[in-house]
N, C-alpha and C positions, 0 to 999 in steps of 0.2 A: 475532413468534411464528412459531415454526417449521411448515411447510405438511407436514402427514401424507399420506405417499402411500398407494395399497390394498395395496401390498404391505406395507409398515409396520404398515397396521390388520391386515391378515390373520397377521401374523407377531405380534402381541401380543394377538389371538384365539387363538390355538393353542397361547402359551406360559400363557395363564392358563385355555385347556381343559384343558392337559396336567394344571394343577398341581391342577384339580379334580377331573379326574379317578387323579389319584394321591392326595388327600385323602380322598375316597369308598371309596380301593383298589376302583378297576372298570376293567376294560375295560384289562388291561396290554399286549394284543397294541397297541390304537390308540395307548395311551399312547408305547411304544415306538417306532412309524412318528411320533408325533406329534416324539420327539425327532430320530430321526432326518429328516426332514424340516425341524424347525428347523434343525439343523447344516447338513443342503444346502445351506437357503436361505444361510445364512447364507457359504457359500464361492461358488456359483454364484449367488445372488442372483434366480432362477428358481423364481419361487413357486409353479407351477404345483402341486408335492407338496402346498401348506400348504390349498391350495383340496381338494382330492381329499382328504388326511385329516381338515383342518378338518371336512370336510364328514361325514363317518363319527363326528368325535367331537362334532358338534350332535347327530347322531342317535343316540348312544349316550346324551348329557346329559337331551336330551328326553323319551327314554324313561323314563330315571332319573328326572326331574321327575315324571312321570306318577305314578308309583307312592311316592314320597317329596316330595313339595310343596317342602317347606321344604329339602332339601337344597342346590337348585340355582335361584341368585337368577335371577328374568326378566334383569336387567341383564346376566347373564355370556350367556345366550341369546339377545337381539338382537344382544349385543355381534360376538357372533359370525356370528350371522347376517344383520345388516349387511354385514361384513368376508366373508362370501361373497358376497355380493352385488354387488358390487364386481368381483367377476371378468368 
């Protein structure tokens, strides 16, 4: 079994915030930074973006959860906030 590094977790936090929050249609500016940020990582490998916007789109999701429950599953929310955690 192959060993998940934090950047890995943090990089597949961000791509399944992105796509909730493009599910939801919320939040297109972080959405945006969110892609962008993948694509860095993904050439520079410098995850330092994915922690800084991960981090803007917990608290965009969180909020969202607040006010719509069902929208947005605990599991996508630790997922991610684990993978911050990690930094």
């Amino acid at each position: 079994m192959a060993v998940v590094t934090p950047e890995q977790k943090i990089e597949k936090a961000c791509l399944n915030a992105k796509e909730k929050l493009e599910s939801l249609g919320i939040e297109d500016k972080i959405q945006a930074e969110l892609e962008y940020v993948i694509g860095s990582y993904g050439y520079d490998k410098n995850p330092i973006g994915l922690y800084e916007i991960g981090g803007k789109a917990f608290k965009a999701l969180e909020s969202y959860k607040s006010e719509f429950p069902r929208k947005v599953s605990k599991k996508l929310l630790s997922d991610i906030e684990g993978a911050l955690k990690l930094s």
